[in-house]
C-alpha positions in Angstrom: 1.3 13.2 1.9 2.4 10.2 3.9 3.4 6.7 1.5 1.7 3.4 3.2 3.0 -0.1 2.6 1.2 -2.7 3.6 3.5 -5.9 3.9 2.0 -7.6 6.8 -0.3 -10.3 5.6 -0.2 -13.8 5.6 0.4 -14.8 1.9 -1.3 -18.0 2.3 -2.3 -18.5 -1.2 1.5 -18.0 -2.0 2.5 -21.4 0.1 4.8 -21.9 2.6 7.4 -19.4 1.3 7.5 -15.5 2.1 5.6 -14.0 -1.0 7.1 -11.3 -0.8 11.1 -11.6 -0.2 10.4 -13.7 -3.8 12.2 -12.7 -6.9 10.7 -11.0 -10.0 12.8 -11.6 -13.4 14.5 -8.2 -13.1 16.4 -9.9 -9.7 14.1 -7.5 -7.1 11.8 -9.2 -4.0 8.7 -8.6 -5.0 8.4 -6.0 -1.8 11.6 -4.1 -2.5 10.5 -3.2 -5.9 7.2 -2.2 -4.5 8.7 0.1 -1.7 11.4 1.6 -4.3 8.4 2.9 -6.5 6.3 3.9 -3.2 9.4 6.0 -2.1 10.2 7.2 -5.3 6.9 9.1 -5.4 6.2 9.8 -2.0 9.4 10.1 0.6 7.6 10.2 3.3 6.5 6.4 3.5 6.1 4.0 6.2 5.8 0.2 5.8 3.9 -2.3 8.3 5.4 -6.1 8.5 4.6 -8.9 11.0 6.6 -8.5 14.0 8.7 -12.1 12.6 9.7 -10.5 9.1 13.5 -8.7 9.9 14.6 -9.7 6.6 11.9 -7.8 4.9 12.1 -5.2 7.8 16.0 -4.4 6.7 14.9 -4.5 2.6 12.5 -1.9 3.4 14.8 0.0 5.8 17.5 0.4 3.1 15.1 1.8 0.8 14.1 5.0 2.8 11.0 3.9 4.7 10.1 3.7 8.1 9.2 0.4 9.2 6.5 0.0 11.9 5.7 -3.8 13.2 2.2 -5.1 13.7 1.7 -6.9 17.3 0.9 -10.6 17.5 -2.7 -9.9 18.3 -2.8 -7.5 15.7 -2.9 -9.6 12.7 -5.9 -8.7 10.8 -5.8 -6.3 7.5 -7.6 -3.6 9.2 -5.1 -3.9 12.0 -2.1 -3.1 10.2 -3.5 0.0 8.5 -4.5 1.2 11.6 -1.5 1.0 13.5 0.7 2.9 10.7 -2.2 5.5 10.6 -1.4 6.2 14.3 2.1 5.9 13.6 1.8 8.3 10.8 0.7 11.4 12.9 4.3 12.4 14.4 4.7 12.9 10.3 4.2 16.7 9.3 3.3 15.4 5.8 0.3 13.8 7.1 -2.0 16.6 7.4 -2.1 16.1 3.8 -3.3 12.6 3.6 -2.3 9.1 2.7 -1.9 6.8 -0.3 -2.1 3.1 0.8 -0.6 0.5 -1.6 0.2 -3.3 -1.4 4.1 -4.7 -1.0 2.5 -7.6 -3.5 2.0 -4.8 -6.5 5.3 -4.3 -7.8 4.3 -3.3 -11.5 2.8 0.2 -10.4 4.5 2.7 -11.6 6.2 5.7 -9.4 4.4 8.2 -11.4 0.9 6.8 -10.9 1.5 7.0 -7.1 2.5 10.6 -7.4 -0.6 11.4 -9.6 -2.7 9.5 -6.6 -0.9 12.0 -4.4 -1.5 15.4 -6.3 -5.2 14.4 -6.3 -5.3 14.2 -3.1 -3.5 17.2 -2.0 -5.4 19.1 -4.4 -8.1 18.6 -2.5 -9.7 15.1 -3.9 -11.2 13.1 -0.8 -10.6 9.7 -1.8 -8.8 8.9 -5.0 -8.5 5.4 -7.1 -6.6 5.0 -10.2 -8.7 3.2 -13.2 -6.9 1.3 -16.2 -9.5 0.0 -19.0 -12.1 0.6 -16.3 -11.3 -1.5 -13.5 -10.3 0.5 -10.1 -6.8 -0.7 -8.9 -4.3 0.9 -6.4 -3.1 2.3 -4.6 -5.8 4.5 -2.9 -5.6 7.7 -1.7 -7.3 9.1 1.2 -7.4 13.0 2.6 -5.9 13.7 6.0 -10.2 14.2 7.1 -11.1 10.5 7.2 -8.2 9.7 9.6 -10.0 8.9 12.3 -12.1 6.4 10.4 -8.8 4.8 8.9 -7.7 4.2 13.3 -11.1 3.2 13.9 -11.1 0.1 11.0 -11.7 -3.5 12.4 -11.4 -7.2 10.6 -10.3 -8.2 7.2 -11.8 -5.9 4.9 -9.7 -2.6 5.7 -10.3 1.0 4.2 -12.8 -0.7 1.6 -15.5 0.3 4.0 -14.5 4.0 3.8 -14.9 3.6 0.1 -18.1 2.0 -0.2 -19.3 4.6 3.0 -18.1 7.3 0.9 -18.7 6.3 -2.6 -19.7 9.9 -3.5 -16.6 11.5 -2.7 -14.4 8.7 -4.7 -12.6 10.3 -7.5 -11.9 7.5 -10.3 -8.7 8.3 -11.9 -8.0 7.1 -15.6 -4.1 6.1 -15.7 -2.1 4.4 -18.3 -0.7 1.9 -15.9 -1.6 -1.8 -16.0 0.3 -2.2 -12.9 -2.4 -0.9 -11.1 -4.3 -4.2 -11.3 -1.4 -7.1 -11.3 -1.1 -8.4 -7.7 0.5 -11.4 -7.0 -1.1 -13.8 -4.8 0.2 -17.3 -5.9 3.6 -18.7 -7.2 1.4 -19.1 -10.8 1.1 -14.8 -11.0 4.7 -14.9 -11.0 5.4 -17.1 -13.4 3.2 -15.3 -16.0 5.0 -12.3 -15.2 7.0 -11.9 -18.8 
C-alpha cells in the first residue's frame, strides 16, 4: 500500500500565508502533523508540493516521505494526484493500492489510515471512512483503478472514480472525528481547542 499526500494546492481561502507550514496548538505545521500520522500508518508514502514550497519539501523529507514536485503547468488538483500516481509505480507496495489524504487534515488519526489500508488490501475496491454518517478521508483505492487515477483532469480529482464507481465504495464506520476537520481558513484554526 502506497501513503499519498496531497500538499500542493493553493490555500486561497487561508490568505496570503502558507496554510499549511501554520502552527496548530500542540507547536506542529499543520502539514507535518499530517505527514507524521500518514507515515505512521503507511511507510511507504509520498507527498506532492508546488515546485516553490522547499520549506514544506524539507518538513516532509525529515518525516520519511518521498517528496515529488508538481510542474508549473501542473497546477490543478487532478494534476497533482496524477503525477504521484506515476511516481508511485517504481514502489513495490503499490500493487496493493493507495490511500490519498490531505496535508490540511491533521486530526486523523494513524490508526484510521491503517484501517483504510487493511480494507483495501483485503480486497475492498474503494474505501471511505464514515464518523456519525458523513464520509471523510482519506480514501482508499485498489491498485485496479490506477490507470483511471493517471488519467484524472481539472479540479475535481478521484471524486469522479467515486461517483463512477459508487457500487464498489465500501463506507467504513470509524471513531475518528478527524476524519471530517480540514482546515481551509485561519477561523478553522482558531476553533481548534
Amino acid at each position: 500500500m502506497v501513503g499519498i499526500l496531497l500538499a500542493a494546492g493553493f490555500s486561497r481561502r487561508f490568505g496570503s500565508v502558507d496554510k499549511l507550514l501554520q502552527l496548530l496548538p500542540d507547536g506542529r505545521p499543520i502539514a507535518l502533523a499530517s505527514a507524521e500520522h500518514l507515515i505512521q500508518a503507511i511507510p511507504d508514502s509520498i507527498a506532492v508540493l508546488r515546485i516553490e514550497n522547499k520549506a514544506l519539501a524539507t518538513l516532509l523529507i525529515n518525516t520519511g516521505l518521498k517528496v515529488i514536485f508538481c510542474n508549473e503547468h501542473e497546477q490543478e488538483m487532478a494534476d497533482s494526484l496524477t503525477a504521484t500516481i506515476r511516481y508511485s509505480s517504481s514502489f513495490e507496495a503499490a500493487k496493493d493500492g493507495f490511500v490519498i489524504t490531505l496535508a490540511d487534515m491533521p486530526y486523523i488519526k494513524p490508526e484510521t489510515i491503517r484501517a483504510v489500508a487493511n480494507k483495501v488490501a483485503e480486497g475492498a475496491s474503494i474505501v471511505m471512512p464514515t464518523y456519525q454518517n458523513q464520509r471523510g478521508h482519506p480514501v482508499g483505492f485498489s491498485a485496479k483503478f490506477r490507470n483511471e487515477l493517471e488519467s484524472l483532469q481539472g479540479d475535481e480529482g478521484a471524486r469522479s472514480i467515486i461517483k463512477r464507481y459508487s457500487n464498489e465504495v465500501e463506507l467504513l464506520a470509524i471513531d475518528d472525528a478527524g476524519i471530517l476537520a480540514d482546515i481551509d481558513t485561519p477561523a478553522d484554526l482558531s476553533h481548534i481547542k
